[in-house]
PDB file of the backbone (N, CA, C, O) and the ligand in Angstrom, with CONECT records:
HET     ZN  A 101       1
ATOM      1  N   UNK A   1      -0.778  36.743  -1.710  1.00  0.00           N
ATOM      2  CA  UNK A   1      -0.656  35.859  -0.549  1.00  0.00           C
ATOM      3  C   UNK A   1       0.180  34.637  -0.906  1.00  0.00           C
ATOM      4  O   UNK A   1      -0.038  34.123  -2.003  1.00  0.00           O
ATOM      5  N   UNK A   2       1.107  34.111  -0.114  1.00  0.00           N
ATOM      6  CA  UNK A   2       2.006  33.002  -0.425  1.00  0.00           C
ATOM      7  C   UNK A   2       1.779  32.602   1.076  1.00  0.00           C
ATOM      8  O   UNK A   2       1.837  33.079   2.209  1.00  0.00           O
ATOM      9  N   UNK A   3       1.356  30.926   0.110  1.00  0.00           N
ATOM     10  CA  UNK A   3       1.076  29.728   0.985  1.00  0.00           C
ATOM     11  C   UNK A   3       1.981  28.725   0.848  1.00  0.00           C
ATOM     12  O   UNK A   3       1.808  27.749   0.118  1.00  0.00           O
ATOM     13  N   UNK A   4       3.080  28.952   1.620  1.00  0.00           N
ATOM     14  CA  UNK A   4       4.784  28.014   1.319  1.00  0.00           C
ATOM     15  C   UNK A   4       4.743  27.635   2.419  1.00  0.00           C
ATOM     16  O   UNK A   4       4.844  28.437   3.347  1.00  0.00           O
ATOM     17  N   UNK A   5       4.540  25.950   2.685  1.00  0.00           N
ATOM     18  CA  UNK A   5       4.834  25.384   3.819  1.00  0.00           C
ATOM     19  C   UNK A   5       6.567  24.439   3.656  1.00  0.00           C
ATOM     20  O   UNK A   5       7.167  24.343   2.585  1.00  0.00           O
ATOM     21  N   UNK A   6       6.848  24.109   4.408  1.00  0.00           N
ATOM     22  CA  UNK A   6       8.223  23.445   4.174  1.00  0.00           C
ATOM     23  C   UNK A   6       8.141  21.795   4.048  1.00  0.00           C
ATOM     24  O   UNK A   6       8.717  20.977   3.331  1.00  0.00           O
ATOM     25  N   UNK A   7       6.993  21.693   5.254  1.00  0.00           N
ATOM     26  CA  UNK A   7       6.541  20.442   5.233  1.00  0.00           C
ATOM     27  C   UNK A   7       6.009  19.449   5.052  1.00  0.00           C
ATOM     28  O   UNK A   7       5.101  19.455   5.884  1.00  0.00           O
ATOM     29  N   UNK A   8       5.937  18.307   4.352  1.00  0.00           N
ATOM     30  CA  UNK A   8       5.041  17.275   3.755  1.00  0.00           C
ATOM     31  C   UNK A   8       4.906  16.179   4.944  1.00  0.00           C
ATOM     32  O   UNK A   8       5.867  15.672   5.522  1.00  0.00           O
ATOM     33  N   UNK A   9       3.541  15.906   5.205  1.00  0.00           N
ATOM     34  CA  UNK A   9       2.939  14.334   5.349  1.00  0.00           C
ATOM     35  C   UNK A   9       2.861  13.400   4.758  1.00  0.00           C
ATOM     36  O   UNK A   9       2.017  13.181   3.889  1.00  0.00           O
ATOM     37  N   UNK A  10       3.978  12.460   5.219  1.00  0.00           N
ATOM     38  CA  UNK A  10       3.408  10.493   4.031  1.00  0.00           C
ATOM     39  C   UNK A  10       2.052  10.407   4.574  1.00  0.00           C
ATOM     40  O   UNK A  10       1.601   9.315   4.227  1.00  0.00           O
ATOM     41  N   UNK A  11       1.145  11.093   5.307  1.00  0.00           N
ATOM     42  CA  UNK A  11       0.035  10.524   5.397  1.00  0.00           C
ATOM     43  C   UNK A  11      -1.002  11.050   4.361  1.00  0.00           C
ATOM     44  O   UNK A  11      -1.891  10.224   4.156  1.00  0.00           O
ATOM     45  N   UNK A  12      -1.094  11.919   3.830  1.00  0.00           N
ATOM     46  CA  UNK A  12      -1.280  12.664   3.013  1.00  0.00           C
ATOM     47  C   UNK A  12      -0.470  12.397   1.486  1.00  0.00           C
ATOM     48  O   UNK A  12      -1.147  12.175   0.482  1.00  0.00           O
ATOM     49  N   UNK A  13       0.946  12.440   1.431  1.00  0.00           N
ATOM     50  CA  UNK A  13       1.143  11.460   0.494  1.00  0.00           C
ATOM     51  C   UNK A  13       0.563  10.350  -0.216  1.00  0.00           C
ATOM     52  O   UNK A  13       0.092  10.374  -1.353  1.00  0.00           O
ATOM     53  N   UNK A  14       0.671   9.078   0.815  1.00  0.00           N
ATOM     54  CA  UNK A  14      -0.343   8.212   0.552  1.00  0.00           C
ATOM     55  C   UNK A  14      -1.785   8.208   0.070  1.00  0.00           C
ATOM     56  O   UNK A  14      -2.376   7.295  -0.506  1.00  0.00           O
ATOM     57  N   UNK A  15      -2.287   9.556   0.462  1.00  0.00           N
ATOM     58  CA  UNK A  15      -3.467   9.135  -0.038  1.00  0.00           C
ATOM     59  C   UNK A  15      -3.960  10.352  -1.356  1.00  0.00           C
ATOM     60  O   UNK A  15      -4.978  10.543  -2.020  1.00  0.00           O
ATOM     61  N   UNK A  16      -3.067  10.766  -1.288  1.00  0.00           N
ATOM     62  CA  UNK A  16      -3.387  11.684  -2.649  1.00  0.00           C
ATOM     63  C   UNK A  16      -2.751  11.146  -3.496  1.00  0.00           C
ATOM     64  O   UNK A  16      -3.139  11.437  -4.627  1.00  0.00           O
ATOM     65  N   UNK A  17      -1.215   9.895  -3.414  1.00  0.00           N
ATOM     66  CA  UNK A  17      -0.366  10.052  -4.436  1.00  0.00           C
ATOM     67  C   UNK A  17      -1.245   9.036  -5.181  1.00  0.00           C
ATOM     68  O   UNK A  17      -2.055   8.325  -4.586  1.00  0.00           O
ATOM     69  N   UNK A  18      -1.017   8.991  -6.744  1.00  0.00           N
ATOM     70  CA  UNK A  18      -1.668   7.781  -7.514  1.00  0.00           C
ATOM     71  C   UNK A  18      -1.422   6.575  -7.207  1.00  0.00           C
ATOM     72  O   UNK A  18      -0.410   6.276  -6.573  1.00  0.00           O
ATOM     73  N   UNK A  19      -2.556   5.445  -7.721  1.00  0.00           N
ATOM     74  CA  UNK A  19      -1.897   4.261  -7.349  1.00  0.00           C
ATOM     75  C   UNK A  19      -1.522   3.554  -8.369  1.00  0.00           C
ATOM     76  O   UNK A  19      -2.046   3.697  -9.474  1.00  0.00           O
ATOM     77  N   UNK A  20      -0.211   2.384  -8.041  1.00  0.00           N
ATOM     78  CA  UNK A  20       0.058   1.932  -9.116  1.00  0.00           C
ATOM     79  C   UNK A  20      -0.899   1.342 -10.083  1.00  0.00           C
ATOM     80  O   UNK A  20      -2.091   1.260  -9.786  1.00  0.00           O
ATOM     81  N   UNK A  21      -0.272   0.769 -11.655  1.00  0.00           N
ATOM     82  CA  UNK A  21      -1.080  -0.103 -12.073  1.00  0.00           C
ATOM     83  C   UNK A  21      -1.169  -1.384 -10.926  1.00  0.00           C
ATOM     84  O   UNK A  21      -0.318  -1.935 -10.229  1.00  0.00           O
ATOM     85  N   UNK A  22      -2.575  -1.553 -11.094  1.00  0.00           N
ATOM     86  CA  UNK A  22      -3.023  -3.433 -10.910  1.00  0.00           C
ATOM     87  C   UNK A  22      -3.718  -3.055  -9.671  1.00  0.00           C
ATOM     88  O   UNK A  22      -4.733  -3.706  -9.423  1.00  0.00           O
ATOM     89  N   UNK A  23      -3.297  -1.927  -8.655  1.00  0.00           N
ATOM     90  CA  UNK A  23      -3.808  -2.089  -7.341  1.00  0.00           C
ATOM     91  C   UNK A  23      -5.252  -1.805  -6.947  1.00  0.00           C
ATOM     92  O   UNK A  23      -5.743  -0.678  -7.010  1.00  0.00           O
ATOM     93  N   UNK A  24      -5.943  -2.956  -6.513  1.00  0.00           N
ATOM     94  CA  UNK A  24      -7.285  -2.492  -6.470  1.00  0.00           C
ATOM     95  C   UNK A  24      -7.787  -1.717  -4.949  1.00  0.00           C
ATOM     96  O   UNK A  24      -8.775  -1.078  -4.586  1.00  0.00           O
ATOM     97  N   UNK A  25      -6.351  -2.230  -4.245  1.00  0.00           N
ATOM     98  CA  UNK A  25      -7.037  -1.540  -2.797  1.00  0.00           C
ATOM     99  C   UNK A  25      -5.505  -1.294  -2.156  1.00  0.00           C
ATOM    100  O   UNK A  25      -4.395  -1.798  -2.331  1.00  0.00           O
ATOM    101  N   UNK A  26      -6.090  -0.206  -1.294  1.00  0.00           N
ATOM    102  CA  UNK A  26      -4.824   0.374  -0.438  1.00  0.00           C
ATOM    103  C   UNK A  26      -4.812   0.676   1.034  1.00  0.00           C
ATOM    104  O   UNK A  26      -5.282   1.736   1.445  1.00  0.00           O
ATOM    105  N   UNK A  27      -4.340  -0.136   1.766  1.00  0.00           N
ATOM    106  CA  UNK A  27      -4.500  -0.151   3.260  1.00  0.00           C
ATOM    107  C   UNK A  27      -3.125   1.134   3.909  1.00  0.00           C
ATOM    108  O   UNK A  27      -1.934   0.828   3.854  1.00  0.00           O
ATOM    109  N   UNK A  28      -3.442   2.054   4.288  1.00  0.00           N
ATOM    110  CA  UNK A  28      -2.903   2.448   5.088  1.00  0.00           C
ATOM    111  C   UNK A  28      -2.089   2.468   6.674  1.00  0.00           C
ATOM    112  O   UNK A  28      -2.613   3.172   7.538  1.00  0.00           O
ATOM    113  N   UNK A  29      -0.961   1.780   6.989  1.00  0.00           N
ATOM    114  CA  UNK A  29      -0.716   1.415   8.533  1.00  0.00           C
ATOM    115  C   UNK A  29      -0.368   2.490   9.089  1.00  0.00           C
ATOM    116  O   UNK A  29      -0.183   3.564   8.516  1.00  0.00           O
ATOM    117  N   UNK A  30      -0.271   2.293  10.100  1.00  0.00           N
ATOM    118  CA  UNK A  30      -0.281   2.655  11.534  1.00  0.00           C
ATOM    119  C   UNK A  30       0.966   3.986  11.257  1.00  0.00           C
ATOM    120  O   UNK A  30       0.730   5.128  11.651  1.00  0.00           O
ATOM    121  N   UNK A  31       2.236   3.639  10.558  1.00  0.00           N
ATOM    122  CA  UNK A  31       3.369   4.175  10.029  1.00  0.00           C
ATOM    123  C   UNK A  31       3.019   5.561   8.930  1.00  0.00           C
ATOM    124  O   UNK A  31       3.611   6.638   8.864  1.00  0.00           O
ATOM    125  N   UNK A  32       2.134   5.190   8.333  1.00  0.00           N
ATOM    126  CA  UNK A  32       2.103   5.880   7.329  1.00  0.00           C
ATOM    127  C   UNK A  32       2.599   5.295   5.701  1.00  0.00           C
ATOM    128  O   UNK A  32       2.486   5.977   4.682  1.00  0.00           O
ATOM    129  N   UNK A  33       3.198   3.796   5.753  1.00  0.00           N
ATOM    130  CA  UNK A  33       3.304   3.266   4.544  1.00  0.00           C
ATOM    131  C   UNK A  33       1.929   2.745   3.970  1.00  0.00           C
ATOM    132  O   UNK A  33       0.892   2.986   4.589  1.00  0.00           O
ATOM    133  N   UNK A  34       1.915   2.026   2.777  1.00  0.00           N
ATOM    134  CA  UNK A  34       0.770   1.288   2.537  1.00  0.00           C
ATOM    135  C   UNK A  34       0.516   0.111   2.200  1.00  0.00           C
ATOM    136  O   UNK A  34       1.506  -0.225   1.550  1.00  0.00           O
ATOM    137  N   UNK A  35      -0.067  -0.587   2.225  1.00  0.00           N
ATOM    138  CA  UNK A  35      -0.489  -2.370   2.104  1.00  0.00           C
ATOM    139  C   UNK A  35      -1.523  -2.366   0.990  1.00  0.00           C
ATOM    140  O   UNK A  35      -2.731  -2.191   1.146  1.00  0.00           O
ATOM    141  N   UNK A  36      -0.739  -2.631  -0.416  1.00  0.00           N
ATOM    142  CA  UNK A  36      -1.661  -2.451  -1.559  1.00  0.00           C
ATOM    143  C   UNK A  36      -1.835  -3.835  -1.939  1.00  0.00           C
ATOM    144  O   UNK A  36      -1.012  -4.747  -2.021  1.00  0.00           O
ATOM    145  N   UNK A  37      -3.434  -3.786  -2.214  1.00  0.00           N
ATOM    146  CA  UNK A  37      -3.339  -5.462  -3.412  1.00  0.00           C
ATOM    147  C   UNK A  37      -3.574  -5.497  -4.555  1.00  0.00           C
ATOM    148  O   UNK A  37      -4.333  -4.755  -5.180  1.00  0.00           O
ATOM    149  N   UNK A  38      -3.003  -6.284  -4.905  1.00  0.00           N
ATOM    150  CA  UNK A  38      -2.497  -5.986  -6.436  1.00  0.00           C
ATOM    151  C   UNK A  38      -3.560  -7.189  -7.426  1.00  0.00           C
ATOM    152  O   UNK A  38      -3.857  -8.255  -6.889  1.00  0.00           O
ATOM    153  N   UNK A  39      -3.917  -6.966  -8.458  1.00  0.00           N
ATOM    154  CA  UNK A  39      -5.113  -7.826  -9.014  1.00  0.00           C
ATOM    155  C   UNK A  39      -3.999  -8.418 -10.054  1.00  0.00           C
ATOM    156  O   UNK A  39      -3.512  -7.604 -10.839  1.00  0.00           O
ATOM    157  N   UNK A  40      -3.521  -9.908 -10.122  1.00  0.00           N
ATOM    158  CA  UNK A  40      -2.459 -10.144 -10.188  1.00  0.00           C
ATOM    159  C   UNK A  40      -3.104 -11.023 -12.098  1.00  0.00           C
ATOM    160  O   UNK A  40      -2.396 -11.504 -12.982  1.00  0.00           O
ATOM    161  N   UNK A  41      -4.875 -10.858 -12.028  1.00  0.00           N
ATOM    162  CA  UNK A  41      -5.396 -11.136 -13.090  1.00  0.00           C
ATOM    163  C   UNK A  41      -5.982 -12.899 -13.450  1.00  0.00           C
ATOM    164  O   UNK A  41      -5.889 -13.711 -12.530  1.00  0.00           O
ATOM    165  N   UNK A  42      -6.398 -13.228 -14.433  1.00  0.00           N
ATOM    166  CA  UNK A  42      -6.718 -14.413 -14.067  1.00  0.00           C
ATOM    167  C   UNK A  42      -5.654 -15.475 -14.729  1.00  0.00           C
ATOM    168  O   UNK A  42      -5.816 -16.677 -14.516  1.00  0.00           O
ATOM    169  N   UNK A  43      -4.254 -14.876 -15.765  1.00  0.00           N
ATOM    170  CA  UNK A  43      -3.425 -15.693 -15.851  1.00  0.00           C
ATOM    171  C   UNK A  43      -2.406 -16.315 -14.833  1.00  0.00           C
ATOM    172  O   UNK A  43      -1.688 -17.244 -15.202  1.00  0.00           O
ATOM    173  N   UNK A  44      -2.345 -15.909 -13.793  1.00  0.00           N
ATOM    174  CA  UNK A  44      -1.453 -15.567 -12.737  1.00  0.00           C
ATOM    175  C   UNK A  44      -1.941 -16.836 -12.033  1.00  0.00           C
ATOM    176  O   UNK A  44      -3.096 -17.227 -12.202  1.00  0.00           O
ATOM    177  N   UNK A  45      -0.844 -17.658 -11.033  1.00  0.00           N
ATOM    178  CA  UNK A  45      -1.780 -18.840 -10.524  1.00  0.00           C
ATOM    179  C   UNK A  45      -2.401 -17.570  -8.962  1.00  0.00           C
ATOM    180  O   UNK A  45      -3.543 -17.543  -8.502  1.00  0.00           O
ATOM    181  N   UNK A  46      -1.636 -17.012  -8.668  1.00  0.00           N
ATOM    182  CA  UNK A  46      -2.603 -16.154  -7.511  1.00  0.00           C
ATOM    183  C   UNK A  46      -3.116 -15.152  -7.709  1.00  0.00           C
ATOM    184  O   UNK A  46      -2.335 -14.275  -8.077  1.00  0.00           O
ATOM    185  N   UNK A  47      -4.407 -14.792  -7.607  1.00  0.00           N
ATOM    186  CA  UNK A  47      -4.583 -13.528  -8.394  1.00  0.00           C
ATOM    187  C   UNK A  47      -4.449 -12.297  -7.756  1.00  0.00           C
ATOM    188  O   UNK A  47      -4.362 -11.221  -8.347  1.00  0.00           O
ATOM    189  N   UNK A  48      -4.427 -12.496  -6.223  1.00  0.00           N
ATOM    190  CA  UNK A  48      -3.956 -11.107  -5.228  1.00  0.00           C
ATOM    191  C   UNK A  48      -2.799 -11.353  -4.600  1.00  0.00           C
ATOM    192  O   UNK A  48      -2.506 -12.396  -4.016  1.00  0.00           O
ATOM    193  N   UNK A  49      -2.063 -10.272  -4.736  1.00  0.00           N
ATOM    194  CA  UNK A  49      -0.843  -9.873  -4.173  1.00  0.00           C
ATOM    195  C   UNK A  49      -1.024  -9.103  -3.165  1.00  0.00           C
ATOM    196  O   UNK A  49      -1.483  -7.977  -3.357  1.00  0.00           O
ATOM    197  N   UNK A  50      -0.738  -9.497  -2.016  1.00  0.00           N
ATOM    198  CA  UNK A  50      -0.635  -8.341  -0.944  1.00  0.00           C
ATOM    199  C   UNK A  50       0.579  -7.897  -0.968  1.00  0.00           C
ATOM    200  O   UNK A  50       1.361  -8.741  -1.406  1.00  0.00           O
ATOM    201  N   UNK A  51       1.157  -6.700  -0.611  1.00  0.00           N
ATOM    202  CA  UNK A  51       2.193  -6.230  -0.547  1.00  0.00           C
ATOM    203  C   UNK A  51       2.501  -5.122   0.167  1.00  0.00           C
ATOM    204  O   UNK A  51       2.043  -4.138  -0.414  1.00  0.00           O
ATOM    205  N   UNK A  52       3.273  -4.734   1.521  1.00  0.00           N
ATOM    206  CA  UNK A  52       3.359  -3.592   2.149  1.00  0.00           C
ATOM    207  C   UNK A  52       4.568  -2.644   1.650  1.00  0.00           C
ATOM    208  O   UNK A  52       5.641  -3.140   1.307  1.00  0.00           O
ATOM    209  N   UNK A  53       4.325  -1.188   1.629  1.00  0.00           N
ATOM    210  CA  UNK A  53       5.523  -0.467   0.919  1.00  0.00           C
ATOM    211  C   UNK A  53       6.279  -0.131   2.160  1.00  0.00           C
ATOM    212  O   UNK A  53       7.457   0.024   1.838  1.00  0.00           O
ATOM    213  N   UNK A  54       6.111   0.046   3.426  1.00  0.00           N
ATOM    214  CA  UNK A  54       7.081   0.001   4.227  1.00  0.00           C
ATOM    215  C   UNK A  54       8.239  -1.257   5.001  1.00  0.00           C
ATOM    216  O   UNK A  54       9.244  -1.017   5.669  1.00  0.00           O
ATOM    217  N   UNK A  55       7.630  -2.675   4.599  1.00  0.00           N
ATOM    218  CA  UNK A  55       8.506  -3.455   5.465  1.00  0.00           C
ATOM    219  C   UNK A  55       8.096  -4.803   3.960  1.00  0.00           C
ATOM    220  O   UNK A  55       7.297  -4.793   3.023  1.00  0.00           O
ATOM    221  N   UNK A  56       9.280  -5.914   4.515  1.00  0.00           N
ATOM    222  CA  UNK A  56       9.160  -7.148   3.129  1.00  0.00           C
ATOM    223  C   UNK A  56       7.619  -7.778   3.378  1.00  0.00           C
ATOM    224  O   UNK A  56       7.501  -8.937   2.981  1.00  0.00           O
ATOM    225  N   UNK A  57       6.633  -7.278   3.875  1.00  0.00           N
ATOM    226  CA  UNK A  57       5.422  -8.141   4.181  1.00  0.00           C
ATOM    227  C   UNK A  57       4.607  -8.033   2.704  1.00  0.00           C
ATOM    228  O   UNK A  57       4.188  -7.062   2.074  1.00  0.00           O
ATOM    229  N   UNK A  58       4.577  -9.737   2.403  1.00  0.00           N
ATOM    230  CA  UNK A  58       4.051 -10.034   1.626  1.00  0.00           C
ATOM    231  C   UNK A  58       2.792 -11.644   1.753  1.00  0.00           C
ATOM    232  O   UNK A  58       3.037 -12.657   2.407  1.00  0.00           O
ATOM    233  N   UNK A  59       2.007 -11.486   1.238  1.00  0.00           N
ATOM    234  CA  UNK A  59       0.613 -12.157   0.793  1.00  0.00           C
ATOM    235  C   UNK A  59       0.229 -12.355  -0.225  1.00  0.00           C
ATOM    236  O   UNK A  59       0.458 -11.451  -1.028  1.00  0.00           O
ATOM    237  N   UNK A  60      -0.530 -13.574  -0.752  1.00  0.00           N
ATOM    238  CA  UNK A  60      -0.740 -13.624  -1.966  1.00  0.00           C
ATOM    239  C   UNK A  60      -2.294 -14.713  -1.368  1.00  0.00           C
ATOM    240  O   UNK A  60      -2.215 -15.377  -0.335  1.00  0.00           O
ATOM    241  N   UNK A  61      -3.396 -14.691  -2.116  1.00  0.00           N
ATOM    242  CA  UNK A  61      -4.553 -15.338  -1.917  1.00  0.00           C
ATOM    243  C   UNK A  61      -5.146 -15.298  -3.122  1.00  0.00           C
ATOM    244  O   UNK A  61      -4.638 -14.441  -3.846  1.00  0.00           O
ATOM    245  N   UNK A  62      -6.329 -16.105  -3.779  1.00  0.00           N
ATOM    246  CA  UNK A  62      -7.258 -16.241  -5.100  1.00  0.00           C
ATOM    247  C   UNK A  62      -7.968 -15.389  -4.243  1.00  0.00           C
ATOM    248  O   UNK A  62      -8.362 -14.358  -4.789  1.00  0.00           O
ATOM    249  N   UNK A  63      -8.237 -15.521  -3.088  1.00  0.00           N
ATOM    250  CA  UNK A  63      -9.643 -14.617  -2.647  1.00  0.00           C
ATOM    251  C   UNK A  63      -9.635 -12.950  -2.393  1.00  0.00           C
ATOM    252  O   UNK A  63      -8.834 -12.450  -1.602  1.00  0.00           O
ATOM    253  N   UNK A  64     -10.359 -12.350  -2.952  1.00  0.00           N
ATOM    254  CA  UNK A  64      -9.966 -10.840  -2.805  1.00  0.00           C
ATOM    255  C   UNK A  64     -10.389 -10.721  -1.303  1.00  0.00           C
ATOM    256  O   UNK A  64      -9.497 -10.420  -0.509  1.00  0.00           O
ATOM    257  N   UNK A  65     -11.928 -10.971  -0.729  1.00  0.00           N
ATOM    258  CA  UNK A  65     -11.600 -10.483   0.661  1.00  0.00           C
ATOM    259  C   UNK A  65     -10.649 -11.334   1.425  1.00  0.00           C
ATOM    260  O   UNK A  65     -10.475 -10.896   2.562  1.00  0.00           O
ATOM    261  N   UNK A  66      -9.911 -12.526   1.126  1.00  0.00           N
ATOM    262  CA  UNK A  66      -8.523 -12.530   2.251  1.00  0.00           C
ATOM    263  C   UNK A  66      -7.407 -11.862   2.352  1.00  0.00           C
ATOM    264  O   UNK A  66      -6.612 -11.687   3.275  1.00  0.00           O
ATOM    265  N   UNK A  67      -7.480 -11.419   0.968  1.00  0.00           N
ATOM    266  CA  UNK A  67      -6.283 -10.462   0.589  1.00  0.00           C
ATOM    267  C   UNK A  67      -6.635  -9.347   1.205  1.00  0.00           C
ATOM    268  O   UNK A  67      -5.525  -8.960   1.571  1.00  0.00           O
ATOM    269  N   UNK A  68      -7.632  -8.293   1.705  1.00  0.00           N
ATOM    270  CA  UNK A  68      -8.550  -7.755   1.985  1.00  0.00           C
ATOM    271  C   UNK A  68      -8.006  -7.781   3.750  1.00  0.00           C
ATOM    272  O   UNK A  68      -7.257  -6.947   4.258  1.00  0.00           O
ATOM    273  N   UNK A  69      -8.415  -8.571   4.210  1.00  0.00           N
ATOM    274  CA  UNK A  69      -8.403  -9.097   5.539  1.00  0.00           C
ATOM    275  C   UNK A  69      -7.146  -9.070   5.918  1.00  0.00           C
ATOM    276  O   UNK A  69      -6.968  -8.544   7.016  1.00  0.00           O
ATOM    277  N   UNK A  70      -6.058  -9.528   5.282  1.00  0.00           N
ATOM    278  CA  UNK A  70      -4.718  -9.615   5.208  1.00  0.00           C
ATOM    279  C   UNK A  70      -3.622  -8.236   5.095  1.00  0.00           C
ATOM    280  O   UNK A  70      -2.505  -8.154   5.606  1.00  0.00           O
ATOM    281  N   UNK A  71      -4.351  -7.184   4.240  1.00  0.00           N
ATOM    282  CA  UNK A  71      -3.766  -6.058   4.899  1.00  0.00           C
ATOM    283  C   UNK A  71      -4.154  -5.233   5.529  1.00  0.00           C
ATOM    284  O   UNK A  71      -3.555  -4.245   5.952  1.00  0.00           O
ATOM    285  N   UNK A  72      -5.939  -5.759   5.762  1.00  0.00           N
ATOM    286  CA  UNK A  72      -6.469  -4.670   6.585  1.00  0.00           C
ATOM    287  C   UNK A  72      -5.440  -5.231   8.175  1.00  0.00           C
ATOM    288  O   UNK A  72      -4.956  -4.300   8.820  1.00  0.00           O
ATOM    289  N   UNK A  73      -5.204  -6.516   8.639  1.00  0.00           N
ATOM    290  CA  UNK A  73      -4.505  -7.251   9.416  1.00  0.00           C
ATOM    291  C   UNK A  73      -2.956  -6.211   9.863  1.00  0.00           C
ATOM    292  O   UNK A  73      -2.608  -5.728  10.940  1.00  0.00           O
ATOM    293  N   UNK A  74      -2.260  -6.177   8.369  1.00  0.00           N
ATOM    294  CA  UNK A  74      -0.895  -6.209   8.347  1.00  0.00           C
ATOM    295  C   UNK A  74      -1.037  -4.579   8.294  1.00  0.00           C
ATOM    296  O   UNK A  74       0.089  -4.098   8.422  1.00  0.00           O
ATOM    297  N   UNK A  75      -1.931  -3.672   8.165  1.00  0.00           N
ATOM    298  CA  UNK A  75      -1.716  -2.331   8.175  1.00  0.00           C
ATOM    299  C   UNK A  75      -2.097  -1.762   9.520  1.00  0.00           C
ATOM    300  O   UNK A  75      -1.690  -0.679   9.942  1.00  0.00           O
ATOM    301  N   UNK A  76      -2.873  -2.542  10.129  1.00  0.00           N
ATOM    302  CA  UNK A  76      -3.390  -1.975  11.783  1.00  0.00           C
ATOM    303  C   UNK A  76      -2.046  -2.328  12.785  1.00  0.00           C
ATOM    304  O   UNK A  76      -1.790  -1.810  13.873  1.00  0.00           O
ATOM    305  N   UNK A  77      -1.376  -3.242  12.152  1.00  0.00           N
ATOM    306  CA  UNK A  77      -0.352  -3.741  13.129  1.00  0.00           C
ATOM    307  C   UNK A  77       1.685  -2.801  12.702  1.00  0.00           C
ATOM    308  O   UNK A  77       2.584  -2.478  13.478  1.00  0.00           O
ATOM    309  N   UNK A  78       1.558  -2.691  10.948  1.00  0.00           N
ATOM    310  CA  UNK A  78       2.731  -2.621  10.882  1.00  0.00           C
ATOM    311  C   UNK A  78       3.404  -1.241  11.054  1.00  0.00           C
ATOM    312  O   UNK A  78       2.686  -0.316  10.675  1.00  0.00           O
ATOM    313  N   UNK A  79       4.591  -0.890  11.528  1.00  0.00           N
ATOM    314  CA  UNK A  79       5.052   0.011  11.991  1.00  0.00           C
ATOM    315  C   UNK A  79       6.709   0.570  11.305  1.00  0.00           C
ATOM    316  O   UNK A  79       7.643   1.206  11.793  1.00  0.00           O
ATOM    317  N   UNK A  80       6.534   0.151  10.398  1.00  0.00           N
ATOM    318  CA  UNK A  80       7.441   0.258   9.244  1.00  0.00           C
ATOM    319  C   UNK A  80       7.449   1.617   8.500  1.00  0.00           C
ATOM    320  O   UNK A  80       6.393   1.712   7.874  1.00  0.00           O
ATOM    321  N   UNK A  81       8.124   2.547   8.353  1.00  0.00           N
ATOM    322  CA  UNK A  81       8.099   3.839   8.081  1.00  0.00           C
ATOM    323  C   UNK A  81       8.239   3.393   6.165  1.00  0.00           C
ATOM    324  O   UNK A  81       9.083   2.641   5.678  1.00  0.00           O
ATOM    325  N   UNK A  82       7.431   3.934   5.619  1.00  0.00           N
ATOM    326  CA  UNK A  82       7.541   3.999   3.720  1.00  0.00           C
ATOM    327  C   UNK A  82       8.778   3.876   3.895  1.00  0.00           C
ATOM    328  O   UNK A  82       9.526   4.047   4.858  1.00  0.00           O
ATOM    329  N   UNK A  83       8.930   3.498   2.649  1.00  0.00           N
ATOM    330  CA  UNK A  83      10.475   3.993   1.691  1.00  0.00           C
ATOM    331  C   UNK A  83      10.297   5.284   1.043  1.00  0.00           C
ATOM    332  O   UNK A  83       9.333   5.660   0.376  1.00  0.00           O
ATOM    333  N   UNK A  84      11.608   6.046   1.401  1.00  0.00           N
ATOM    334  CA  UNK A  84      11.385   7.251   0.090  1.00  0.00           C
ATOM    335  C   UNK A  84      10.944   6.854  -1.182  1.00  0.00           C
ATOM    336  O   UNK A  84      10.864   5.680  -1.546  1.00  0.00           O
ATOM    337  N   UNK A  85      10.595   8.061  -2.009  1.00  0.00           N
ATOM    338  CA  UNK A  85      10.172   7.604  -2.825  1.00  0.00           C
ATOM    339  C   UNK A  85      11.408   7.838  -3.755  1.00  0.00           C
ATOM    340  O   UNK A  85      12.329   8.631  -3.559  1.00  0.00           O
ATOM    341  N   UNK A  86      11.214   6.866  -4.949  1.00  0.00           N
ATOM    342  CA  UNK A  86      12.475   6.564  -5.388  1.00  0.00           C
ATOM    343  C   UNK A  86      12.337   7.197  -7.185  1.00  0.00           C
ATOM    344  O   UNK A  86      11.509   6.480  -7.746  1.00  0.00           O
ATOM    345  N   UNK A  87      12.850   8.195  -8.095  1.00  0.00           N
ATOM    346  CA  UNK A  87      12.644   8.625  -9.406  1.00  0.00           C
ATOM    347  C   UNK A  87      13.476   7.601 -10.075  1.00  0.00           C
ATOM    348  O   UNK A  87      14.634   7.295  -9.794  1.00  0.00           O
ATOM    349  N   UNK A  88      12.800   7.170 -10.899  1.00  0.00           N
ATOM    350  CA  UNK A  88      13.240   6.054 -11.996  1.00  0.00           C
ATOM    351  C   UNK A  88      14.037   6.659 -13.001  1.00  0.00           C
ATOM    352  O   UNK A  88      14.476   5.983 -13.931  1.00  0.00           O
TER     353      UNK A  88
HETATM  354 ZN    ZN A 101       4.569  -3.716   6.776  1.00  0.00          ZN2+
END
């Protein structure tokens, strides 16, 4: 039996692909990109990074739930299709 589909989901992407180092959480939008925050550590003067992989939306807070709040915010709203993914 051969199970050959042609087609892939970024929605499915997203949530199977690994996550980077640092990211402690991953918001999924509306698009199918993602709104990860990044634990930026305690040398860092901010220690969360918000960051969306489909559009320049960026956040930074000491507090994890604003950071939290901030892409749960920026992922219900943004409509920014991912970036391909890019081989280094
Ligand atoms: Zn966005």
């Amino acid at each position: 039996m051969s199970e050959s589909t042609g087609t892939t989901s970024p929605v499915n992407d997203a949530r199977t692909t690994p996550w980077p180092e640092g990211v402690v959480a991953r918001y999924l939008t509306v698009a199918g990109a993602t709104v990860d925050i990044v634990d930026k550590g305690i040398d860092e003067r901010w220690r969360y990074d918000t960051a969306c992989t489909g559009c320049p939306h960026k956040d930074m807070s000491v507090v994890e739930e604003y950071a939290r709040r901030d892409a749960q915010r920026h992922a219900s709203v943004c409509r920014a299709l991912p970036r391909p993914a890019v081989t280094a």
